[in-house]
Every structure is written in C-alpha cells, then in structure tokens.
LOPA-166464 format. One record per atom (N, C-alpha, C): residue in one letter; x, y, z. Coordinates in steps of 0.02 Angstrom, whole numbers, plus 50000, padded with zeros to 5 digits. Layout:
AXYZ...
***
This chain:
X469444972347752X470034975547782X470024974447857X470904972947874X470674971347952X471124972347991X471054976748013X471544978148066X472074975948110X472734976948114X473374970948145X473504975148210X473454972548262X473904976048318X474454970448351X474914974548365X475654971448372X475564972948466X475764967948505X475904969348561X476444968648595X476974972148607X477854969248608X477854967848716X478044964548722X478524963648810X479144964448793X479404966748852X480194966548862X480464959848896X480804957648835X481214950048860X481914951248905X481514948548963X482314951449035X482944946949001X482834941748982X483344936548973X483864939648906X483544942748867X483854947248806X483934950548837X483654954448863X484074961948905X484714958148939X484584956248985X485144952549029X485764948948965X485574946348903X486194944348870X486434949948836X486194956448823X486454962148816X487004964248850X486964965448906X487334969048950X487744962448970X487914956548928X488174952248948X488204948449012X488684944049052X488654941049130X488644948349172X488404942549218X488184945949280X489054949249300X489234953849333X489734957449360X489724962149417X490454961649473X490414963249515X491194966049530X491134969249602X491624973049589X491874972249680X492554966249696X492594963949751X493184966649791X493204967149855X493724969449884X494174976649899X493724980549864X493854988649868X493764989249950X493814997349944X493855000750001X493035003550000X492715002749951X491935004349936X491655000549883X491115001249885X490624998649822X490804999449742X491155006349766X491425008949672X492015005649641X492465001349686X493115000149669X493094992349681X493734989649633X493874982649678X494134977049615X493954971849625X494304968449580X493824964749507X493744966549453X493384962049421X493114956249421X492414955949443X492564948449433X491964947349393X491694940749350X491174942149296X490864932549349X490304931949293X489834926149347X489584922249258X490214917249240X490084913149196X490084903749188X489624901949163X489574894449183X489694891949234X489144895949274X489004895749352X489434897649405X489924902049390X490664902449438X490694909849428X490824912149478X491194918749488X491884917949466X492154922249407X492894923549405X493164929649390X493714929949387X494174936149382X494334937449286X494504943149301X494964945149214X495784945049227X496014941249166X496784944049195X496924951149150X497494954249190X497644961049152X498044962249104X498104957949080X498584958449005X498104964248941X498354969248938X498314975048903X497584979648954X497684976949011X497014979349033X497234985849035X496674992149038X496634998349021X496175004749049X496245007649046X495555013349095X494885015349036X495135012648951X494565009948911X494395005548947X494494999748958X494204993848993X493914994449049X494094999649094X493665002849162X493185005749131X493225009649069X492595015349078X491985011049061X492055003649026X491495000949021X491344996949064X491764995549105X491634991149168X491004995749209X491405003349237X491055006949269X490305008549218X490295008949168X489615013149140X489265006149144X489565001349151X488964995249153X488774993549211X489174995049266X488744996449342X488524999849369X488455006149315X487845011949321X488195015849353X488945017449345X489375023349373X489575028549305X489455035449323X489715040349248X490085042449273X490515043349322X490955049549320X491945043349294X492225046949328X493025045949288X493155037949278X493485035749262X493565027049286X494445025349284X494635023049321X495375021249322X495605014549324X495985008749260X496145001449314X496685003149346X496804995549369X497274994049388X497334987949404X497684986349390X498114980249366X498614974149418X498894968749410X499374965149458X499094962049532X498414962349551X497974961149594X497984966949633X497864972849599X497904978149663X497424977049714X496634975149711X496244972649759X496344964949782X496964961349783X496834957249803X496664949349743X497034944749748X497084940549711X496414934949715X495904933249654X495384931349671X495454922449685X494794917349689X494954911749735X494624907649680X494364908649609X493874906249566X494344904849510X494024902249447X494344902449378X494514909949364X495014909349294X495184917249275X494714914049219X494224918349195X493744918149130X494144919849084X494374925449072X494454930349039X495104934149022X495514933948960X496144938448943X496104942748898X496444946548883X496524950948806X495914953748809X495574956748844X495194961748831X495514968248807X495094969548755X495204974648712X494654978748696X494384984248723X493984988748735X494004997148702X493544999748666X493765005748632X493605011248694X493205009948719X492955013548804X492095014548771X491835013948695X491225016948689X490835010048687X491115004048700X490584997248714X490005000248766X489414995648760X489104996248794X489024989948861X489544984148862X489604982048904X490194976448905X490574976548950X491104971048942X491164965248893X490554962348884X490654955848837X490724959448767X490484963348749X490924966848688X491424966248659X491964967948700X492554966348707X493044962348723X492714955048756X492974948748732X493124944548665X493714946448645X493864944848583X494084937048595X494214934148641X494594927748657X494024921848683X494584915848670X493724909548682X493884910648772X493264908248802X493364910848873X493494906748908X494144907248963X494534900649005X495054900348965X495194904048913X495634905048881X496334909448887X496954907948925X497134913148954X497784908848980X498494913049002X499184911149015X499354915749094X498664916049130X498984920849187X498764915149260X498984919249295X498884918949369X498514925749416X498314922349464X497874927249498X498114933349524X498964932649525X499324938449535X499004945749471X498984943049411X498674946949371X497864948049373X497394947949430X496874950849413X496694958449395X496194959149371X496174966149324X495794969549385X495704974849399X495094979249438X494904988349416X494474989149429X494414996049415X494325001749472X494425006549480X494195013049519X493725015749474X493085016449479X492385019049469X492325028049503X492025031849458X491825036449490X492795040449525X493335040349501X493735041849529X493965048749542X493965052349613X494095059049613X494775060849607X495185063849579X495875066949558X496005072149630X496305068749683X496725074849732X497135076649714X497535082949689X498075083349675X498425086749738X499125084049733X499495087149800X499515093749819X499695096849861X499765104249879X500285106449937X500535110649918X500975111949969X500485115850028X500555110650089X500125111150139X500435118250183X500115124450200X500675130350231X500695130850307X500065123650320X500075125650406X500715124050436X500745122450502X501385122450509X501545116650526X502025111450537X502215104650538X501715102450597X501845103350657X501395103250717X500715100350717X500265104450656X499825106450637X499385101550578X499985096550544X499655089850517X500075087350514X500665084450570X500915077750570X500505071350605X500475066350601X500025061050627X499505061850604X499295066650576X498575063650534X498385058850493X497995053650504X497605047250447X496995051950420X496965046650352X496275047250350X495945041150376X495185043650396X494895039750419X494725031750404X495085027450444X494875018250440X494045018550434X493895013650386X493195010750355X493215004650390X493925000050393X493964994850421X494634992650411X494904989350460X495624988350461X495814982850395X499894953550110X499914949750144X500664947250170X500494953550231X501494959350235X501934953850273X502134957350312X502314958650402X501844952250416X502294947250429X501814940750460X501524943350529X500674941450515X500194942350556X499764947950529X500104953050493X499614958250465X499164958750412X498814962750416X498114963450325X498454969750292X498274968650236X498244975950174X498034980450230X498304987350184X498274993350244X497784997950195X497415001750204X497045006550183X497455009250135X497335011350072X497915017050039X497535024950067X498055025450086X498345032450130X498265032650205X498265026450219X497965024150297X498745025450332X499305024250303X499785026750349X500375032350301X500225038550288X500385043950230X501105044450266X501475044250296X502155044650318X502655039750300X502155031950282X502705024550258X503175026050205X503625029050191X504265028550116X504395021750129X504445021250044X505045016150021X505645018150015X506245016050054X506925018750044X507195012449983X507255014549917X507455008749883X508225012549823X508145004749798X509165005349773X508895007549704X509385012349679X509155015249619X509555008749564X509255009249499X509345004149464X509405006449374X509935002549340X509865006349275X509265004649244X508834999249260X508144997249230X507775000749245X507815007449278X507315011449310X507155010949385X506485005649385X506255002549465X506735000649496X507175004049543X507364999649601X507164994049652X507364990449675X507104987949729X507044988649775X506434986249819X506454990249898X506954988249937X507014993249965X507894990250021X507534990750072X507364994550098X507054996650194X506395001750194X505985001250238X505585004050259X505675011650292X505465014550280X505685023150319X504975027750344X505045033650371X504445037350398X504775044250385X504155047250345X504195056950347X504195057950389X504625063550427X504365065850487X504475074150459X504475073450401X504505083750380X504455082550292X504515089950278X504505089450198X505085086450172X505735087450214X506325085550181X506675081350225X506325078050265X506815072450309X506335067850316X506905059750304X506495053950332X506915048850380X506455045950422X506945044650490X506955036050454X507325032950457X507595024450450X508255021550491X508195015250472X508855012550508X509395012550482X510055015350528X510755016050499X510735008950470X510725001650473X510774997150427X510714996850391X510174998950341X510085000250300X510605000150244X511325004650262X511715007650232X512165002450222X511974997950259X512564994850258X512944990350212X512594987150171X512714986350104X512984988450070X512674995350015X512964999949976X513225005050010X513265005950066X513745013150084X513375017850076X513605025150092X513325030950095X513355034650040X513295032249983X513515036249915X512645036949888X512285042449897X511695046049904X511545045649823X511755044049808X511715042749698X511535035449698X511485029849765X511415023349787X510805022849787X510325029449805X509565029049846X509195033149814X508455029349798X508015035649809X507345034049849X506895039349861X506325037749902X505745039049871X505375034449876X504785033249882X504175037249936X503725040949933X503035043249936X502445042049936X502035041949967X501435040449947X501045034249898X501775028949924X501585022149878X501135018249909X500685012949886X500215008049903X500355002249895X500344999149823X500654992649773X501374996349753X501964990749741X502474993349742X502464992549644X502004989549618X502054990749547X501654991949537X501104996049561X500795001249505X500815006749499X500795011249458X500965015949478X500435022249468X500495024449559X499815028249582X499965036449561X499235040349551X499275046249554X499595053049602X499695048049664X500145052849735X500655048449737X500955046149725X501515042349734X502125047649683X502715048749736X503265052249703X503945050049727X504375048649670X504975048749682X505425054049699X506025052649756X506295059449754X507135055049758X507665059749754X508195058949769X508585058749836X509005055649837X509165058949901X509845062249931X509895066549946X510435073549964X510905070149999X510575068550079X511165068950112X511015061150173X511365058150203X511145052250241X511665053050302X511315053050362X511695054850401X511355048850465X512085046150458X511925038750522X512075041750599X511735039150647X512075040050706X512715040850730X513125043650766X513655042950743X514075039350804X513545036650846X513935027650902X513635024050864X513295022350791X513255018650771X513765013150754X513835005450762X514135002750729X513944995350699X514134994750645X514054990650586X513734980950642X514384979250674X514484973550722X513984974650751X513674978450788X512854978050842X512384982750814X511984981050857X511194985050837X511074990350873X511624995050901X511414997350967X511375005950898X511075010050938X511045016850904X510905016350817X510435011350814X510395008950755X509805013850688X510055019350679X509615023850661X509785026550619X509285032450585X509785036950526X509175042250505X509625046550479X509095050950445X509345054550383X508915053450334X509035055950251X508705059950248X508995065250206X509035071950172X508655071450107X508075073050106X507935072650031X508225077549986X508005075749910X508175083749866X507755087549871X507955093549865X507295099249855X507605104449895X507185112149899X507365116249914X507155116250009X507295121750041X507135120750098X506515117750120X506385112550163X505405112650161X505075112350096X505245112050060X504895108049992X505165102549966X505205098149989X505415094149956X504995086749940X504355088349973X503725082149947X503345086949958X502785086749923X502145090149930X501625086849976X501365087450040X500875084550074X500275083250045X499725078350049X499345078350037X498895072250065X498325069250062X497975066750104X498215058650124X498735057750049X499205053050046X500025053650065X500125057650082X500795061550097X500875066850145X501045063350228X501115067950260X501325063950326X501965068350370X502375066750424X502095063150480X502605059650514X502175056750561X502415063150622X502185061950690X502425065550727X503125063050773X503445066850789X504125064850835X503765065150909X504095061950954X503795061551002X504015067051032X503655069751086X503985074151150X504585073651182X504995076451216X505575074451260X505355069651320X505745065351311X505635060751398X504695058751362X504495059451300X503785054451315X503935048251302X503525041651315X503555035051313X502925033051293X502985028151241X502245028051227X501765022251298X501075021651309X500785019851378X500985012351347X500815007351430X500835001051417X500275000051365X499595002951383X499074998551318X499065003851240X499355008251255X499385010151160X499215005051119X498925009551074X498965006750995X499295008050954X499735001150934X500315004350912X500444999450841X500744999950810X500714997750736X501354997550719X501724991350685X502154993150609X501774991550562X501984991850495X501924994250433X502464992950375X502334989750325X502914989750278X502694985950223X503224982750176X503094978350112X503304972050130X503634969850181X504084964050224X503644954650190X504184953850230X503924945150226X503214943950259X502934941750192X502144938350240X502244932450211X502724927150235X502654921750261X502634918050203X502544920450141X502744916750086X503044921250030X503114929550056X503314930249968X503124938150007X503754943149959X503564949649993X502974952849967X502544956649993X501834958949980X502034964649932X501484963949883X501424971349857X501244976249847X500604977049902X500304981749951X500394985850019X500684988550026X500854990950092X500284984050157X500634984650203X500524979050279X500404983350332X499934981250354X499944982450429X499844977750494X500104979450546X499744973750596X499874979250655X499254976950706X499304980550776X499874975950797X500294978650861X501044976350880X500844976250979X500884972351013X500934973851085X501664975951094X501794981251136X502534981351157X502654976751233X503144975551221X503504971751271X503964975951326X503654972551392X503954975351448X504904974051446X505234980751467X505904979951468X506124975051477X505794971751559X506084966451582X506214961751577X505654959251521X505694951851482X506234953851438X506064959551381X506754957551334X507614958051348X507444960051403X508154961151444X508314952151470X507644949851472X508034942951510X508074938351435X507734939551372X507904936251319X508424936051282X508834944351276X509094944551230X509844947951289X509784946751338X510444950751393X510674955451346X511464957251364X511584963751345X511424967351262X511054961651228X510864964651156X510444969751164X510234968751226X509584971651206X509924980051260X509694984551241X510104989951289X509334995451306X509855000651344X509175005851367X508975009751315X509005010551258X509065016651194X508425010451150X508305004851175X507835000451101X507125000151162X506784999551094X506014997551138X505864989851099X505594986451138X505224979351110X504574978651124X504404975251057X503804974051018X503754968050994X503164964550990X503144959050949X502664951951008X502734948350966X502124942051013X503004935351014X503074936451086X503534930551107X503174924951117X502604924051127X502204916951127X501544916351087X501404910151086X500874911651044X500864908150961X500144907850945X500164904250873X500154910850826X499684915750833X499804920050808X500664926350786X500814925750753X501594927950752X501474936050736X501674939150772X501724949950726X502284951350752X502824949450716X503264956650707X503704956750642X503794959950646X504194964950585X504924959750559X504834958750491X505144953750448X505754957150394X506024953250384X506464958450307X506144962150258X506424965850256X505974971050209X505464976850245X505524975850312X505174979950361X505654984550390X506474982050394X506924985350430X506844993450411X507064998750459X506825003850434X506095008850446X505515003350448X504895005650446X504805008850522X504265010850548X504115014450600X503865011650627X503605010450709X503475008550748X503225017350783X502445013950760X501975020050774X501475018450834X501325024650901X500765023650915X500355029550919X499825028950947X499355034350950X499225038051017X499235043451001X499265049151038X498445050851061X498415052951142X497675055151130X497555061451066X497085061351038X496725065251002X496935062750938X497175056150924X497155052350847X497575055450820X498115056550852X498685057850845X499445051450846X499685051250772X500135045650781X500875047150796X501015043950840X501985046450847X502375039750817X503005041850769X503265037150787X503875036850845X503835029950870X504105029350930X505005025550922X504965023350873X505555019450828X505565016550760X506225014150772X506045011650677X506325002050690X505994998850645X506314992450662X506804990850646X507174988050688X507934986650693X508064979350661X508084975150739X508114968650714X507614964650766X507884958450776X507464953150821X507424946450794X507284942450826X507074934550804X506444932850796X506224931950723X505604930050731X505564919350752
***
C-alpha cells in the first residue's frame, strides 16, 4: 500500500482566460467611469452599443473589482475610441462573471462606428435634485469643482455639471426629441436669459419650445437632466429682426412661482452681473454650447476659454455693427480659432468673479468666424 499525494499550483494563464481579455476603462472623469475598451489580438478596442445595458455594466464593473451601482451609456458618451471595434451584441444577464461570457458574436464582427462606443459608470452615486431654499444670491455661479479642463471650434468636452446653468432651448417635435435651436443660461428657477434670434424662425408661439436642464450628451438620457415647457418669451423690445443690436430675450418657464427646475449640483443659475459691472481686461471667461466643432455638431456639451476684445478694435472691424450695448470676444488672428459657431447662438458668455464666482456677461449673438 502506498500512499498518493496530489500537489495542485494556480495556473495564472487559466485564471487570466477566466476573467477573459485584459479590460479597461478610458476617458472618464475618474478611474470608475469611461469608455469600454477590451485588449484582443494584440489591440486595444472598443464595444459597440447595440443593446448595450446597465446588465452589461454590472459585469463590466464587478470585473474591475467595483460592487457598488453600475450605469452604461451608450453613443460615445466618453468619447469615440481610435482602435478596432471587437465587439457587438453583447448580451449579458448582469450575474456573468466576466464580459467574455457574454459574447455571443464571432469577434470583429459588427455594423457600427465609433460614434457607438459602449461605456460604463462604476460605483454610481444617485443625487437626486432638491429644491435648494437658500436664497438665489447664495448659489448662483457655483461649479463643481474642475479635475481638469468636440464643440465651439477651438474647445474640449466640458465636465458634466462643470457649467449647471447651460439649457438647451430646443423646437418641440411630434417624434418627441426636438432639435437644438440655441443655447441659453438659468439665471433663476423660472427664467432663462438667450438671444431674441432665436425666435426668429418659428415666432413666439411658446407651444414652439421647450427647455432643456441639466443636459451633458444631447442623446442620452441623464439622471438630472429635465425637460420643461415654456410659459412666456419675452424679446427686447428695440429689438429688431434686420440687425443684431438689443439682441436678447428672456423665457418664462412652466411651473409655479420659483419652482420651476429643481437645483442641484447639475442644475443651478448663473449669476447676473452688478449694475455698471464690466467684466476685467484679463478675466476668465468662457462660452459653452453643442455648436459647430468644425466638422459636425458635438454631442457633449463644449467649452473653450474666450479672450475678450478691446472696444476699439471691434469698432474698427465691424463700424456701426458693432454698437455700445455688445461686448467682443473671440481670437481675430491666429491659427488657433475660439469663438462661438451655430448652434452656440444664445449660450452665455461667462466670466469669473473673485471668489469662483461665475457671471454671465452676455449671450452670443453673432460674428464672423
């Protein structure tokens, strides 16, 4: 009689084909978020999102060693990747134990574009809105805090909730989604300041419009992001149609007095300026919008820092177009181009106040790029 002893190792290379390719998670605002991307026959690539799902996140996240909530999202919300797409039709029950599970399809196999990469939010905390009771004063111009700074030619993706005052003023539609018409700014619960042009199209018939909140990507659709109606639209009233001069407006949302958006870390006014203030020659000052970046309108909110321009020059560019009631902005020379494009009209022209405090100072009108 003779004794057998068994001695087992752990094979990394079986472990490692367990948990399937290597995977990573690119272009977030942190480590927990960002865009799928998997590391097969030597290449980093993306998933496209055709039926992609927050089943499909929860195994993304539990396989990068995250437990708490998981959310996708879809259409390149982080950003469109630069590699092969591996991967389509994932189909996930959420209890896999790792992505390749759920590749039901041969891989490279697939009818998309990088516009469709898949990504997840890991670990996702639920803010829900609140009606804020301090007093307007008291959190208009507030950001949340920049980590680090393809719209508005010259600008990058903007933080989501990096500028909580940007509305979409868009045309209501029997398909539902309207399209964006103009750019606008909260400056209260129930008013948003934009350009009388705007109107000019469809007219003032308030059953024409609704607004947009707390949006990021203009097709996905986020947890603070709210639609509202709108009441009442009230243009300047030396406004006229033929020039740009008094080129402004302000809409009435629906809702009851002061309620009519709920503030929240994604949703909240910018500040009006003081009487007689001007913002300084070196401010930091910013537009913002969904506008032309130079090949195709973005579907991330834009930003770009803006230099303003001394009176005197745009007075000698544009003679009497240009009047005492407009401020100018923008790069008149130069390879680098920033200013504000179609689809920007409307938006704000913000700067900062000592104590990180943002005003807006105008809304964009027009100009020559």
């Amino acid at each position: 009689q003779e004794d057998i002893s068994i001695n087992c190792y752990r094979d990394n290379d079986s472990h490692k084909a367990l948990l399937g390719p290597p995977m990573r998670l690119m272009d977030g605002e942190n480590k927990k978020e960002g865009r799928v991307e998997i590391y097969i026959n030597g290449q980093w690539g993306t998933i496209c999102d055709d039926g992609w799902s927050d089943k499909d996140a929860v195994v993304v996240c539990r396989q990068l060693g995250y437990k708490g909530l998981s959310r996708a999202r879809t259409m390149a919300y982080f950003g469109e990747g630069k590699g092969p797409i591996h991967v389509d039709n994932v189909k996930c029950t959420g209890n896999e134990r790792s992505l390749a599970d759920c590749i039901k399809q041969d891989i490279g196999k697939h009818n998309c574009r990088h516009s469709e990469d898949a990504g997840v939010i890991c670990d996702y905390l639920i803010k829900k809105a609140s009606s804020i009771k301090d007093s307007l004063a008291s959190v208009c111009g507030l950001r949340i805090l920049h980590r680090r700074q393809k719209r508005i030619i010259g600008g990058t993706n903007s933080l989501r909730g990096g500028w909580p005052w940007q509305v979409a003023l868009r045309i209501k539609s029997s398909h539902g989604d309207g399209r964006l018409l103009c750019g606008a700014t909260l400056i209260s619960s129930c008013w948003v300041l934009t350009a009388a042009h705007c109107f000019k199209r469809y007219g003032n018939n308030t059953r024409n419009y609704m607004v947009r909140v707390g949006d990021y990507h203009t097709l996905v659709p986020e947890e603070y992001e709210e639609e509202i109606g709108v009441q009442e639209i009230v243009q300047h009233p030396e406004y006229r149609p033929d020039n740009s001069d008094y080129d402004i407006a302000l809409v009435r949302l629906q809702g009851p007095h002061e309620q009519c958006t709920r503030f929240s870390a994604h949703v909240l006014p910018a500040c009006l300026p003081f009487r007689r203030e001007r913002p300084q020659k070196a401010s930091n000052c910013y537009i913002t919008g969904w506008g032309d970046t130079g090949r195709a309108y973005s579907r991330t909110l834009q930003e770009a820092a803006i230099p303003l321009i001394p009176k005197r020059i745009c007075e000698e560019r544009y003679h009497t177009k240009f009047t005492g009631r407009m401020l100018c902005a923008g790069s008149l020379h130069g390879q680098k181009q920033i200013d504000s494009c179609q689809g920007d009209s409307g938006g704000p022209l913000m700067c900062e106040r000592p104590g990180n405090i943002w005003v807006v100072y105008g809304v964009t009108s027009w100009g020559y790029g």
